[in-house]
DONUVO-30279 format. One line per field, with one value per residue (C-alpha): residue number from 1; residue in one letter; x, y, z. Coordinates in steps of 0.5 Angstrom, whole numbers, m for minus. Each point is the difference from the previous one (the first is absolute). Example, Ala and Ser with C-alpha at 12.3 -4.5 7.8 and 13.67 -1.06 7.14 Angstrom:
BEGIN
seq <- (1 / 2)
type <- (A / S)
east <- (25 / 2)
north <- (m9 / 7)
up <- (16 / m2)
end
This chain:
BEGIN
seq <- (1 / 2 / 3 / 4 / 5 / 6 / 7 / 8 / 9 / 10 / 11 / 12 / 13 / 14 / 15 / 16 / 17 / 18 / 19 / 20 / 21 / 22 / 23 / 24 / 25 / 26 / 27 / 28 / 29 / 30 / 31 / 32 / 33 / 34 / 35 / 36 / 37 / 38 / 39 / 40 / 41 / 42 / 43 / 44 / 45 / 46 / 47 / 48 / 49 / 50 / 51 / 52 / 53 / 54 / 55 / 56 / 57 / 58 / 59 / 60 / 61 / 62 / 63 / 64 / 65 / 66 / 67 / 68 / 69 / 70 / 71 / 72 / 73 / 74 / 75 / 76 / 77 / 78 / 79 / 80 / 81 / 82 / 83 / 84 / 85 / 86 / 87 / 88 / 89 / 90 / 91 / 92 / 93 / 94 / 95 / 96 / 97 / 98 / 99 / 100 / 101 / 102 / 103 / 104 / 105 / 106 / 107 / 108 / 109 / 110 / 111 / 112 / 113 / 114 / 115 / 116 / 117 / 118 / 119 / 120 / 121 / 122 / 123 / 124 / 125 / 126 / 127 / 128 / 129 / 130 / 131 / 132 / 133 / 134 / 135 / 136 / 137 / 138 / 139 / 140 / 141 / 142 / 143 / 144 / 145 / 146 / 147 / 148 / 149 / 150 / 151 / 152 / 153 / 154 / 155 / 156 / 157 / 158 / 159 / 160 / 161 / 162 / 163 / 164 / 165 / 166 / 167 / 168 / 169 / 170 / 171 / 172 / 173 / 174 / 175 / 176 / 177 / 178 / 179 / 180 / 181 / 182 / 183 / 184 / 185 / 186 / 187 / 188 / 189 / 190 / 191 / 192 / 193 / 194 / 195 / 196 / 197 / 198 / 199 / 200 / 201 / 202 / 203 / 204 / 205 / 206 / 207 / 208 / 209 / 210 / 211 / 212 / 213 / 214 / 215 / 216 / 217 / 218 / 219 / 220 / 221 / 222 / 223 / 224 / 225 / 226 / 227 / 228 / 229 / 230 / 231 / 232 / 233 / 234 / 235 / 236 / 237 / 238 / 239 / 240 / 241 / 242 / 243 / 244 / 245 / 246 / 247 / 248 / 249 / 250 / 251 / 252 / 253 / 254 / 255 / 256 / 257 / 258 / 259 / 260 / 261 / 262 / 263 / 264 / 265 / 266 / 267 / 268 / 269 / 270 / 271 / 272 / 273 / 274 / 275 / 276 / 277 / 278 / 279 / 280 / 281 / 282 / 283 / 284 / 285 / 286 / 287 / 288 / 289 / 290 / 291 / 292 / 293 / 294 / 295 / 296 / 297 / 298 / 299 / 300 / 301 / 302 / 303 / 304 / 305 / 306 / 307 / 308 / 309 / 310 / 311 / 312 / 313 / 314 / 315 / 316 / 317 / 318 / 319 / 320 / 321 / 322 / 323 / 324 / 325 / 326 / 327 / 328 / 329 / 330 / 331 / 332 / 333)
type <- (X / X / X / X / X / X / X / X / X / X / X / X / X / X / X / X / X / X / X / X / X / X / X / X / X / X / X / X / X / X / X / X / X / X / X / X / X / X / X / X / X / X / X / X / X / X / X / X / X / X / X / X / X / X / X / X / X / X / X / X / X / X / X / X / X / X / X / X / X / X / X / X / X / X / X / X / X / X / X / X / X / X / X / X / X / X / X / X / X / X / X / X / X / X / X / X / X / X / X / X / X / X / X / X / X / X / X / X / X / X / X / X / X / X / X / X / X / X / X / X / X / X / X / X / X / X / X / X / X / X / X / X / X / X / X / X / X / X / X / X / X / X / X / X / X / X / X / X / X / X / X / X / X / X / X / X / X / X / X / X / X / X / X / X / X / X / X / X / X / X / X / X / X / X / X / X / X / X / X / X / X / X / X / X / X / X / X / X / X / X / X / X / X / X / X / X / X / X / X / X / X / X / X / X / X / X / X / X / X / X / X / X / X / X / X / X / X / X / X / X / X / X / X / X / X / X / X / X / X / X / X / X / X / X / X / X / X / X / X / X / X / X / X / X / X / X / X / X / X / X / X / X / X / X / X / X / X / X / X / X / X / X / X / X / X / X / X / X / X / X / X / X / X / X / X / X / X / X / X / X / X / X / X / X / X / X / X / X / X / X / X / X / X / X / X / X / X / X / X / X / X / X / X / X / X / X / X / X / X / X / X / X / X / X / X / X / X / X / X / X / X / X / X / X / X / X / X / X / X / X / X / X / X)
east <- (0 / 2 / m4 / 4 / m1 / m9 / 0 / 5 / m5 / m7 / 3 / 3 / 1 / 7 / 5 / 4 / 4 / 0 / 5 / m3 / m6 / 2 / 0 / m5 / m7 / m5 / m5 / 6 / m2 / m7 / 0 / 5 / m4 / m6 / 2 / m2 / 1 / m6 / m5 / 0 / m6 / m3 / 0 / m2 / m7 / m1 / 1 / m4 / m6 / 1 / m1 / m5 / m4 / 3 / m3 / m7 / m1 / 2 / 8 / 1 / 8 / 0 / m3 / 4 / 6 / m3 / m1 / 7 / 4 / m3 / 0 / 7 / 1 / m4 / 4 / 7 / m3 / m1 / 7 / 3 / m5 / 1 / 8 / 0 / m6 / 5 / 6 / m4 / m2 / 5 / 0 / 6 / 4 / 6 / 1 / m8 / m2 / m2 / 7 / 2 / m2 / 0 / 2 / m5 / 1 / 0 / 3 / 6 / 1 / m2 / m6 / m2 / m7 / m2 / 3 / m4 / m8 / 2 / 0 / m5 / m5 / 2 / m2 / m6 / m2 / m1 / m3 / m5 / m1 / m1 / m5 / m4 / 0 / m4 / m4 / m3 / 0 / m4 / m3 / m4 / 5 / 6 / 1 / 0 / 5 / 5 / m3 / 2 / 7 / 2 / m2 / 5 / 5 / 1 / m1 / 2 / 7 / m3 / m5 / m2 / 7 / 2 / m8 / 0 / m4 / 6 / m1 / m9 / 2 / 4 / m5 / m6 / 5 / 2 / m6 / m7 / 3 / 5 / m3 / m8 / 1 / 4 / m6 / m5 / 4 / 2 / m8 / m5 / m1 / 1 / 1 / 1 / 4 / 4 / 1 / 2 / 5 / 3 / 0 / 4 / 6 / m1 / 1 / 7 / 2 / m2 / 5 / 6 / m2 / m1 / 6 / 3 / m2 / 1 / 7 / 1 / m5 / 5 / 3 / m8 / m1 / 6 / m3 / m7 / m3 / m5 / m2 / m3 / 6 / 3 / m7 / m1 / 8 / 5 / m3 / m7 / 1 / 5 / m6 / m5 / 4 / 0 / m8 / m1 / 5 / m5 / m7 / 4 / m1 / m7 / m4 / 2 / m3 / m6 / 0 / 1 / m6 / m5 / 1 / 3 / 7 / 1 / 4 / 6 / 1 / 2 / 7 / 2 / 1 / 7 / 2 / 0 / 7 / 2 / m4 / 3 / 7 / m1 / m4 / 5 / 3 / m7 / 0 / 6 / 2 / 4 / 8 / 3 / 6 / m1 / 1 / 6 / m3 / m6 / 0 / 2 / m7 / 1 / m3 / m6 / m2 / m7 / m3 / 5 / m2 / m7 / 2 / 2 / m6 / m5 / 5 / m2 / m7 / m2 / 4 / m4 / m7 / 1 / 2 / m6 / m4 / 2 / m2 / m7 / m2 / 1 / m3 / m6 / 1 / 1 / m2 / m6 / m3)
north <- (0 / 7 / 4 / 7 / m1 / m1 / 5 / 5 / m3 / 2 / 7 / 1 / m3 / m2 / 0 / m7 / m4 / m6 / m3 / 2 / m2 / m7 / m1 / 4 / m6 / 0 / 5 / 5 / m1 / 0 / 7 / 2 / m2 / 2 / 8 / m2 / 9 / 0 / m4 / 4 / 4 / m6 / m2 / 6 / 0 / m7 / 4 / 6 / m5 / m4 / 6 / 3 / m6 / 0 / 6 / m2 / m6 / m5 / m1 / m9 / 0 / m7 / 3 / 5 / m4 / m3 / 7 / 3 / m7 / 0 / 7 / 0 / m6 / 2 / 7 / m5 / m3 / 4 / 4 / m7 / 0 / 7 / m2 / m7 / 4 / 7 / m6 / m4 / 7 / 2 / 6 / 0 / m1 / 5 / 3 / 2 / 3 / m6 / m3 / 6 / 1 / m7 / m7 / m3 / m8 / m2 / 7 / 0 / m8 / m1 / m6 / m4 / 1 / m6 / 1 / 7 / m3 / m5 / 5 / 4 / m6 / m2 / 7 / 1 / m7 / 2 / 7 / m4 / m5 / 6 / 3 / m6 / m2 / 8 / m2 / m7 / 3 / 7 / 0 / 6 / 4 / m4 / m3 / 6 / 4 / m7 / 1 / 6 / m1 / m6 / 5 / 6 / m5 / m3 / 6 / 6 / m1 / m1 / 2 / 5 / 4 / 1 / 4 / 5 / m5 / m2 / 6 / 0 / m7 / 1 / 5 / m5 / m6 / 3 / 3 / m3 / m7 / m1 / 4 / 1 / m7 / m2 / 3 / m4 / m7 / 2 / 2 / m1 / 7 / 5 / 7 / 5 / 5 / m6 / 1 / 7 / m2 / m4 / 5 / 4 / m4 / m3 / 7 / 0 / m7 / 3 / 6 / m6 / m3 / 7 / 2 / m6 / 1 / 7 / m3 / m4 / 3 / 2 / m8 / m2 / 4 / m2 / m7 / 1 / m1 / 5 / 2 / 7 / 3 / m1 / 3 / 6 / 2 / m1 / 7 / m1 / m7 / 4 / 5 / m6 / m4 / 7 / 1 / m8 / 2 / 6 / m5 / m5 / 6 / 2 / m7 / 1 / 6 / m2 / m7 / 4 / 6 / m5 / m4 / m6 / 1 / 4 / 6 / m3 / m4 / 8 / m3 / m1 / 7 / m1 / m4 / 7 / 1 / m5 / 3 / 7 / m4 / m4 / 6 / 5 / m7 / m1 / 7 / m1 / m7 / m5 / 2 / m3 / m4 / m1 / 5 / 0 / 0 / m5 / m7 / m6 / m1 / 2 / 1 / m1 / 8 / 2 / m7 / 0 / 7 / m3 / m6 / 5 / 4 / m7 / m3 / 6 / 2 / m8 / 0 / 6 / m3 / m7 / 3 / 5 / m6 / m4 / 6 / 2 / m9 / 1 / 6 / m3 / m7 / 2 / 8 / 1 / m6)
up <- (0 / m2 / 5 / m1 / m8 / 3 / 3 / m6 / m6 / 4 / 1 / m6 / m7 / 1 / m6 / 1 / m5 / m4 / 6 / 6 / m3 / m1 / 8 / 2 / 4 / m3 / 3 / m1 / m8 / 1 / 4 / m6 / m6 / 3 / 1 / 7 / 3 / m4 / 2 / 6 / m3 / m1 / 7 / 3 / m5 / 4 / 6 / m2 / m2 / 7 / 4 / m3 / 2 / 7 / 1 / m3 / 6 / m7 / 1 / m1 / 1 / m4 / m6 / 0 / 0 / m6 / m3 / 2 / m3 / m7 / m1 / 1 / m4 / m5 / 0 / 0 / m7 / m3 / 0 / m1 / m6 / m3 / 0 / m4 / m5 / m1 / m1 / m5 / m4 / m1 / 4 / 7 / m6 / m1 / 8 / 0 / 5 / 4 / 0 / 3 / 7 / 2 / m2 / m6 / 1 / m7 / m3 / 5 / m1 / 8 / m3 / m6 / m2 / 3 / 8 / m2 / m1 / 5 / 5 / m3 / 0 / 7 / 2 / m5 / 3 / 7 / m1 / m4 / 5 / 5 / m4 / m1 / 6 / 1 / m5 / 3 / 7 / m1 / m8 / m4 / m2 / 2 / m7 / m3 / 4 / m1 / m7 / m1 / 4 / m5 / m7 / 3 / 2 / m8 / m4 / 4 / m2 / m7 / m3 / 5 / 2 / m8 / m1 / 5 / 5 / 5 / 5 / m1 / 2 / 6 / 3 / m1 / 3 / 6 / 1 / 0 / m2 / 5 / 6 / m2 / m2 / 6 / 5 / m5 / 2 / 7 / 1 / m4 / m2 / m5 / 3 / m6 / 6 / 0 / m6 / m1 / 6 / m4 / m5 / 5 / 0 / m7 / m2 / 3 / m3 / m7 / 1 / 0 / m6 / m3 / 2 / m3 / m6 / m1 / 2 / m6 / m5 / m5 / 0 / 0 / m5 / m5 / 2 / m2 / 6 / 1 / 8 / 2 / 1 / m8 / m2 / 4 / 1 / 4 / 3 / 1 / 4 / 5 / 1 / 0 / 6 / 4 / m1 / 2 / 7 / 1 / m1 / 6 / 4 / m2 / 0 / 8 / 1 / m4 / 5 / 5 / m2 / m2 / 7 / m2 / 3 / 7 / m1 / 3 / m7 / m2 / 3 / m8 / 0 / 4 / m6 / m5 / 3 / m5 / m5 / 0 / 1 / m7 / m4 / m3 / m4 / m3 / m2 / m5 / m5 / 3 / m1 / m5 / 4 / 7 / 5 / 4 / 8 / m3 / 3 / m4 / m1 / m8 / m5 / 4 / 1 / 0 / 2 / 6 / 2 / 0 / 4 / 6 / m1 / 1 / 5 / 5 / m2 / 0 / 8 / 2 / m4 / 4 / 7 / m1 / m2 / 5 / 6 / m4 / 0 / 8 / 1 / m4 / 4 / 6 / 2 / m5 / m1)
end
């Protein structure tokens, strides 16, 4: 076991090579592949989906638990999926952008196409049976959600991504399937609040994907594959993620106006910091060579600087979920 590189994968994704690859476990591959930092916001859309049904009195730890493990499964699948697609395409060729802020198995060599699918299958395979088991236990609405995850799962990479349907896609993933659908599975209710809840956050996940794009908008655009910001520009998808970080705040407000959230959920505003701090580089393109003092984070520019912003805001929105399910629970009930 190689725990420090569990918990290096999980925090960001590692640049490793060929040689340190051969003699990293298992468990370490699987986190490295799966671009484990990123399922993060996976879970907590399971985690926002388990507290709004605590605080309605609905909480099942078990089903929960079924949730939380398929979505993340679910999530892991489909990273894995997206490389072997853009592989097969042809598209991570040429030190494409993908290829180099991390390591992608069957560009860098890392696996064959075979070790690569059967770590997919075994991943996929068990965010099914996770879901399956929902299905048989709750019904209704169940099928459709796992339904829907399985279609967004095969065909985000392709076609949805290459016609300006990846980012639409995120935005409904994380937010009414994951956790309107998550409450549904863990609860039995559909709750339209719950939904625009789940949008908050939602919103948060689809300034990373948007930032990501407009990161490598001109190598997609020379690829042909056509997400939305290769349509509207480079410029207005920088002025489009600031809009999106502006909704977050706005939904809460809303919530918290028509009565659904208590005003303690107003905490999210301590996440605006970060938002002033990130702001002025949406105000200008991306540099053309990574600037002098910026992490090795490189060229990842925009979707890092989205990732800072959903990091802080998503804190703030669980800890302010978590304060309001227990007034709800134990002070205004």
């Amino acid at each position: 076991m190689n725990t420090k590189m569990w918990i290096k994968a999980l925090q960001i994704i590692p640049r490793i090579s060929k040689e340190e690859w051969q003699k990293l476990d298992v468990i370490s591959k699987w986190l490295i592949i799966t671009r484990a930092a990123v399922l993060i916001m996976t879970f907590l859309s399971a985690a926002i989906a388990g507290i709004l049904a605590f605080r309605d009195g609905a909480f099942n730890l078990g089903l929960w638990a079924l949730v939380a493990f398929g979505l993340v499964m679910a999530h892991a699948t489909n990273n894995i999926f997206n490389d072997f697609t853009d592989y097969t395409k042809g598209v991570d060729k040429d030190n494409y952008y993908r290829a180099q802020y991390g390591p992608q198995p069957l560009v860098h060599g890392l696996m064959s196409k075979r070790q690569l699918l059967t770590y997919d299958a075994v991943t996929g395979l068990v965010a099914l049976a996770c879901g399956l088991a929902l299905g048989l236990y709750r019904g209704g609405w169940t099928w459709l959600f796992l339904g829907s995850g399985i279609f967004f799962v095969l065909f985000y990479t392709w076609p949805l991504k290459y016609i300006a349907l990846g980012e639409l896609a995120v935005l409904i993933v994380w937010g009414p399937l994951m956790i309107g659908g998550g409450y549904y599975a863990i609860t039995g209710v559909w709750k339209w609040n719950v939904v625009i809840a789940g949008l908050v956050y939602a919103l948060g996940v689809t300034t990373v994907i948007f930032g990501k794009h407009i990161d490598k908008c001109e190598a997609d655009r020379a690829k042909h594959i056509y997400t939305l910001p290769v349509l509207i520009g480079e410029k207005a998808g920088r002025y489009a993620v600031v809009a999106m970080f502006g909704l977050q705040y706005l939904a809460v407000v809303y919530l918290v106006l028509t009565g659904y959230f208590t005003p303690v959920m107003l905490v999210v505003f301590l996440a605006v910091r970060t938002f002033l701090q990130i702001l002025p580089m949406f105000r200008k393109p991306k540099p053309a060579e990574k600037p002098a003092d910026y992490p090795d984070v490189w060229p990842n520019y925009f979707v890092a600087a989205a990732f800072v912003h959903n990091r802080a805001f998503g804190v703030w929105f669980l800890l302010g979920l978590l304060v309001d399910a227990a007034l709800k629970v134990w002070v205004l009930k």
